[in-house]
C-alpha positions as CSV (number, residue, x, y, z in Angstrom):
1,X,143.4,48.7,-32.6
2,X,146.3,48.7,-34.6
3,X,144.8,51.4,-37.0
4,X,144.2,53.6,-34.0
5,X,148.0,52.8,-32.4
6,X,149.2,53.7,-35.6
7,X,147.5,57.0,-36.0
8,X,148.1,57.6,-32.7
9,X,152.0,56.8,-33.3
10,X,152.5,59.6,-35.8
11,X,151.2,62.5,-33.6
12,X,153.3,65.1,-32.0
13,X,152.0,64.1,-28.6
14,X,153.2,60.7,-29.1
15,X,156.6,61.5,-29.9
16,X,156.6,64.2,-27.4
17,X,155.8,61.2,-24.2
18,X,157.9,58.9,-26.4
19,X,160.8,61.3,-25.8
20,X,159.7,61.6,-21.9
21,X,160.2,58.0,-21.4
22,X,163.2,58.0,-23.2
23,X,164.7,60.9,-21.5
24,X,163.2,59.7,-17.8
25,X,164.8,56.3,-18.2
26,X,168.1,57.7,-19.3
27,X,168.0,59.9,-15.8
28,X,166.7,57.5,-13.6
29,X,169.3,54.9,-14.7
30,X,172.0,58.0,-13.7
31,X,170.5,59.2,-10.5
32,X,168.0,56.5,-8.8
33,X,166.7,59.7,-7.0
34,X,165.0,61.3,-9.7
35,X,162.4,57.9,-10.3
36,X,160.9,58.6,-6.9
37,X,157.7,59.5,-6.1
38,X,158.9,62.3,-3.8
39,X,160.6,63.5,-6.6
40,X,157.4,63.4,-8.8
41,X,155.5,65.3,-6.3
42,X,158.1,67.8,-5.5
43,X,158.5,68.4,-9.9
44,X,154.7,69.1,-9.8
45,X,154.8,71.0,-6.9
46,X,157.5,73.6,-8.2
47,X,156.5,73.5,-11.9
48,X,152.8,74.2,-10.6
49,X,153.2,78.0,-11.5
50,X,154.7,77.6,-14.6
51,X,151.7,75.0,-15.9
52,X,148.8,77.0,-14.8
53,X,150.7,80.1,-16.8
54,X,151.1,77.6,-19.8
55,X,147.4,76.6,-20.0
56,X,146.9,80.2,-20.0
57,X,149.3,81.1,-22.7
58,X,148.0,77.7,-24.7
59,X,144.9,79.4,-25.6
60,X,146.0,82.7,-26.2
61,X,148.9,81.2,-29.3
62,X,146.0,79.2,-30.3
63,X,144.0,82.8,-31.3
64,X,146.8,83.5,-33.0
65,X,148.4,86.0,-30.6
66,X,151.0,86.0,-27.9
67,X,151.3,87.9,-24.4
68,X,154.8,88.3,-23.0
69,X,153.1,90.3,-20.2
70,X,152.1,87.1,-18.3
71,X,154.8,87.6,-15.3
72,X,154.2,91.2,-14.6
73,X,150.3,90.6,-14.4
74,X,150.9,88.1,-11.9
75,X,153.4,89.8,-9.8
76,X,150.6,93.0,-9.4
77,X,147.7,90.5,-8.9
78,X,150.2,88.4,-6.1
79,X,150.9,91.9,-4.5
80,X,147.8,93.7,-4.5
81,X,145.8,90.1,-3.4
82,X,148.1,89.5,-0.2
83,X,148.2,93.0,0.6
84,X,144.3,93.0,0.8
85,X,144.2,89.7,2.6
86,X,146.4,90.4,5.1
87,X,144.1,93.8,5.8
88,X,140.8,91.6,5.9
89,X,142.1,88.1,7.2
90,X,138.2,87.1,6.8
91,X,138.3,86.5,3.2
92,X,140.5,83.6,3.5
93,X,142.1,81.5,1.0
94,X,139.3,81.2,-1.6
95,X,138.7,85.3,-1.0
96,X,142.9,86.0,-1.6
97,X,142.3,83.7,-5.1
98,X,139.4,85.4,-6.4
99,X,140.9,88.4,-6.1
100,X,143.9,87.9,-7.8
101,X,141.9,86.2,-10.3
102,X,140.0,89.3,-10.8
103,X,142.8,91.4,-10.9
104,X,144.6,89.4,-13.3
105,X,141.8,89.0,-15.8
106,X,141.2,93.0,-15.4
107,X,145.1,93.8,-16.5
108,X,144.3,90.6,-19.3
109,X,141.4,92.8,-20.4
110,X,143.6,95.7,-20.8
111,X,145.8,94.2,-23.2
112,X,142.7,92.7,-25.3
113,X,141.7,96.2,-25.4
114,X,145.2,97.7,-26.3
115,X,145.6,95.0,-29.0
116,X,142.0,95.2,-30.3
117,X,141.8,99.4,-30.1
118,X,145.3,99.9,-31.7
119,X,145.4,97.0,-34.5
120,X,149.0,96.2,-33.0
121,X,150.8,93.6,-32.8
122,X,150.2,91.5,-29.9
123,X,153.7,90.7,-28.9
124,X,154.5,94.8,-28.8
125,X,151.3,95.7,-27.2
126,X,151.8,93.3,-24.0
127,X,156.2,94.0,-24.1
128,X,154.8,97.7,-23.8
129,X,152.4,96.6,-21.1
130,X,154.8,94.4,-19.0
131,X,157.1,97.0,-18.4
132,X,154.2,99.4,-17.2
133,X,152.8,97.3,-15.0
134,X,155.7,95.7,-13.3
135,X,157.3,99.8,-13.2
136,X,154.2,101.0,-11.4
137,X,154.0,97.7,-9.0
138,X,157.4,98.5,-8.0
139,X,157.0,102.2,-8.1
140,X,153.7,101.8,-5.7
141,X,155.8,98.8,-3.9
142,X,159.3,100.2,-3.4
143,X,160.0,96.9,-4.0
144,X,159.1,95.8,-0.3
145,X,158.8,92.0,0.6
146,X,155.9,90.8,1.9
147,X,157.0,88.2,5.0
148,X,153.2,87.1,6.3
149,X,150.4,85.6,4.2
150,X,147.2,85.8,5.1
151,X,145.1,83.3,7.9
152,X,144.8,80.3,5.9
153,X,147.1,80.8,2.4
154,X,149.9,79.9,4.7
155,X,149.0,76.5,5.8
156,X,147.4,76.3,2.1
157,X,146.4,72.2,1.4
158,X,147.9,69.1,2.8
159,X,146.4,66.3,1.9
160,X,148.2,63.2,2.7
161,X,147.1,60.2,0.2
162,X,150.6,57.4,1.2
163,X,152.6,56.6,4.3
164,X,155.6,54.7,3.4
165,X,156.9,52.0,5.4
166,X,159.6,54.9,6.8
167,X,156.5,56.8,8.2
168,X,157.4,59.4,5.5
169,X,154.2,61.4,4.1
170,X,153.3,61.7,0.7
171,X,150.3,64.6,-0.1
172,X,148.4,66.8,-2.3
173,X,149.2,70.3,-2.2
174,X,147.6,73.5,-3.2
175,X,149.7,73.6,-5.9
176,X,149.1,70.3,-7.4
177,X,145.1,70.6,-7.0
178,X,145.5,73.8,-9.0
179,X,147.7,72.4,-11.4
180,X,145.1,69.7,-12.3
181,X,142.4,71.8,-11.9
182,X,143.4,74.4,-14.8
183,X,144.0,70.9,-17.3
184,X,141.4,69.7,-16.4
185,X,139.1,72.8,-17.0
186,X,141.2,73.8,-20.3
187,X,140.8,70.8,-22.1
188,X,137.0,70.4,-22.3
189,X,136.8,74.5,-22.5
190,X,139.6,74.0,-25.9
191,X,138.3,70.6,-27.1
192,X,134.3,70.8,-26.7
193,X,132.9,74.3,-26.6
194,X,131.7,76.6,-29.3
195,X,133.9,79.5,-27.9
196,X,137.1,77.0,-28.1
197,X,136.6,75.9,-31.5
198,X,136.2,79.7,-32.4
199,X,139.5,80.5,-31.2
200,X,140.9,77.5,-33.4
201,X,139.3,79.2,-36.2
202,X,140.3,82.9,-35.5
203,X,144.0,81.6,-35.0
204,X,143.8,79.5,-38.5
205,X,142.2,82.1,-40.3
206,X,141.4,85.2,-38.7
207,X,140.0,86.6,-42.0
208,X,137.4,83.8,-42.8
209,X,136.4,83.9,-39.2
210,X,135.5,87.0,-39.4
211,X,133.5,86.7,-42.5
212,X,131.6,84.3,-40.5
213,X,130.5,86.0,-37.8
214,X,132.9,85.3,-34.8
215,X,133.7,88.5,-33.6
216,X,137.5,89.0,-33.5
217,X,137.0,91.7,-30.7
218,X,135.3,89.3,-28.5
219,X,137.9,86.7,-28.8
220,X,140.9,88.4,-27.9
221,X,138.8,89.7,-24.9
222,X,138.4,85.9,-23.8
223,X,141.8,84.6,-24.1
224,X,143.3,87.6,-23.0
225,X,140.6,87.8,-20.1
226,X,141.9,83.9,-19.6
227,X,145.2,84.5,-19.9
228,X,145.1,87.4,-16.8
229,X,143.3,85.0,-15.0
230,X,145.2,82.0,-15.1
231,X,148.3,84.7,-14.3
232,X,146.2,85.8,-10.8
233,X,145.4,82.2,-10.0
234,X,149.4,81.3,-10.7
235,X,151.0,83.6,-8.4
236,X,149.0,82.9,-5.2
237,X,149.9,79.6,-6.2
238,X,153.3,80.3,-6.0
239,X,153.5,82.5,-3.0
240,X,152.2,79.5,-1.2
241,X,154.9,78.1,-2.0
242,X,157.8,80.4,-1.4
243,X,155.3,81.5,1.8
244,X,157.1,85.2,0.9
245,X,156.0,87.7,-1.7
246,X,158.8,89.4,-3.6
247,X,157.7,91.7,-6.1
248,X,160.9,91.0,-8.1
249,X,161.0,87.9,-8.4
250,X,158.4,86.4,-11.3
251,X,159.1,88.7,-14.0
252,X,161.6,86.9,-16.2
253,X,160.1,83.5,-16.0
254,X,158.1,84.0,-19.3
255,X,160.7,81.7,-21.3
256,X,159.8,78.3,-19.5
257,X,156.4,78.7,-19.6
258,X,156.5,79.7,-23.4
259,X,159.3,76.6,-24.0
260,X,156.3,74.1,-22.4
261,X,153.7,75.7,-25.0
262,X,155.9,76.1,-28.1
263,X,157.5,72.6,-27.1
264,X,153.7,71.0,-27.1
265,X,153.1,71.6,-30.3
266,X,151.0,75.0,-30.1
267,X,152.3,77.4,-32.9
268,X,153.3,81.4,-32.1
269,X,151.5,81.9,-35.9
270,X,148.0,80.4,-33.9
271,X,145.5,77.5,-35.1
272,X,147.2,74.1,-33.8
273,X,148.1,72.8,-30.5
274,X,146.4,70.5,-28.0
275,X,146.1,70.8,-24.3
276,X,147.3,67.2,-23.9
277,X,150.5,68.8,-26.1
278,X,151.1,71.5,-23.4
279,X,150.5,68.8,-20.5
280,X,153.6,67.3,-22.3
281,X,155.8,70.0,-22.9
282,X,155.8,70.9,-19.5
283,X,156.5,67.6,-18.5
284,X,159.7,67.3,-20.3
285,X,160.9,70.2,-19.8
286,X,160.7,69.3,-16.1
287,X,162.1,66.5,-16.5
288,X,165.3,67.9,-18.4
289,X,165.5,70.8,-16.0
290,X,164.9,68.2,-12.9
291,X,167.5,65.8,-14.6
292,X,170.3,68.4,-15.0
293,X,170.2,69.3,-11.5
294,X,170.3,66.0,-10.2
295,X,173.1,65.7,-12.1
296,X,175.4,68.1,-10.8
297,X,175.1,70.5,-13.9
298,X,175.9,74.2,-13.5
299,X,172.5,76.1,-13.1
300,X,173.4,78.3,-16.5
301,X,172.5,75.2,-18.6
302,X,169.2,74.9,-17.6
303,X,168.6,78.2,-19.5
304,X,170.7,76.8,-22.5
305,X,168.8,73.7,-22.7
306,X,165.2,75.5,-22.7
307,X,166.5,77.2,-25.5
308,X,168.1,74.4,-27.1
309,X,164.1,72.9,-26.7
310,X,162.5,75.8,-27.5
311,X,164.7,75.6,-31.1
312,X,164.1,72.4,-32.0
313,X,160.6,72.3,-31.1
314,X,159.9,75.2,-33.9
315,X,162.1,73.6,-36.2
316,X,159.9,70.5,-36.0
317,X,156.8,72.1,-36.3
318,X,158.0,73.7,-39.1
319,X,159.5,70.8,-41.2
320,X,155.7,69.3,-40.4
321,X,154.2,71.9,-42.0
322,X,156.2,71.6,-44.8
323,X,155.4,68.2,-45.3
324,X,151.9,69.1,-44.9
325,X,151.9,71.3,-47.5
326,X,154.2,69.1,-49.9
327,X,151.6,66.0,-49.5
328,X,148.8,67.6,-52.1
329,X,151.3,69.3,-54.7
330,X,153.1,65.6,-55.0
331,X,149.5,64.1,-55.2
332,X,148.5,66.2,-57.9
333,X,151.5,64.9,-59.8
């Protein structure tokens, strides 16, 4: 036990939900609000869109590549899905999902294919592709809200699991169930199939991959293909929640999600990271976020601190890797 607590004690994830408590305790003490389980559900509830987008992102940094395009995929796919569902009000809920899910994993395709086709760099290929396809959605759109959702999306989930002693309700959501849902998929899909462990290996070593027969093509298909998807399911899931659809509104929220990735450990260079890490990340930066509010502080320091977390997360997987790399030359000495 104490072998295992001790192992366990000098992994990123343990410092990361070290630092939660820390941090969580420090807040609480400061605003009593903030250790509430309305507050809980309400952090889940708002930060719903960024997880799904992270657990999305997770796997494509693990290949080794990075999408910035993530926002504007889900801003066409939130458009085009309500748009459709408020034509044919039959397809319901699960109908408006799937779609956006298709559409998102079509435009994820497209940038598989870009990056595969071109031999580009991933992070110029989907900058390239998030200005086209938020310029044609709002060329196409005129930029036009969208004001009704379609029969069904707009009640979305409610399902009540505590009645306090004040009679107040406490309930899942659609955008907690979908939350947990993509974790809970993404960590068996990362940790125990063949196809995750090949993306580990592409991201470590794209080279020796190759030379063993995992096809890099068919990779950045999957994660890319994964990545769009995630981004459909994601925005549905947040026009739920805002019940409005504003075309303008989702592109330039890339930098939270990418702080929760980076911040769980997952490297921008590819071959590391956990899905456990991710859950993590996003949790304190939440918190932090969550915390400053509560607090009173001016809304501009919320972008300061997730780049102020974003920093120091690099820096400490950096130093780590130096280490790592220190430990054999000082053995062989």
């Amino acid at each position: 036990m104490r072998d295992w607590l001790a192992r366990a004690g000098r992994t990123h994830e343990f410092r990361l939900f070290a630092v939660i408590v820390i941090v969580g305790a420090a807040i609480g003490a400061v605003s009593p609000g903030f250790l509430t389980l309305q507050n809980l559900i309400d952090l889940l509830t708002s930060y719903a869109f960024s997880g799904i987008l992270a657990c999305g992102l997770f796997v494509v940094l693990v290949s080794g590549k990075i999408d910035i395009s993530f926002t504007a995929m889900a801003s066409v796919a939130q458009y085009v899905a309500i748009l459709v569902g408020n034509a044919h009000p039959g397809i319901g809920i699960v109908g408006v999902l799937l779609l956006a899910a298709l559409i998102g994993t079509l435009l994820g395709l497209l940038n598989a294919i870009f990056v595969s086709g071109l031999n580009m760099s991933s992070i110029i290929v989907t900058i390239a592709t998030l200005n086209i396809f938020y310029g044609l959605l709002i060329f196409f759109s005129g930029g036009k809200y969208i004001f009704s959702l379609p029969a069904g999306l707009a009640e979305g989930i409610y399902w009540v699991f505590h009645t306090d002693a004040d009679g107040n309700d406490y309930a899942i959501n659609l955008q907690i169930l979908i939350l947990v849902l993509a974790f809970a998929l993404a960590w068996p899909f990362m940790s125990l199939t063949n196809i995750g462990r090949q993306i580990y290996a592409v991201g470590s070593n794209p080279e020796a991959a190759r030379r063993v027969g995992i096809g890099l093509v068919r990779i950045n298909l999957i994660v890319f293909g994964i990545m769009g998807f995630a981004a459909g399911i994601a925005s549905i899931v947040q026009a739920q929640l805002a019940q409005t659809v504003m075309p303008m509104v989702l592109v330039g929220r890339e930098l939270d999600v990418l702080a929760a990735v980076v911040l769980g450990g997952a490297s921008i260079t590819g071959g590391t990271g956990s899905v456990l890490g991710t859950a993590l990340g996003l949790i304190l930066l939440a918190v932090i976020q969550n915390g400053l509010i509560l607090l009173g502080v001016p809304s501009y320091w919320s972008q300061f601190s997730t780049g102020v977390v974003i920093l120091a997360a690099v820096t400490l997987i950096a130093l780590r890797r130096r280490q790592m790399h220190a430990r054999p030359a000082g053995a062989a000495r």
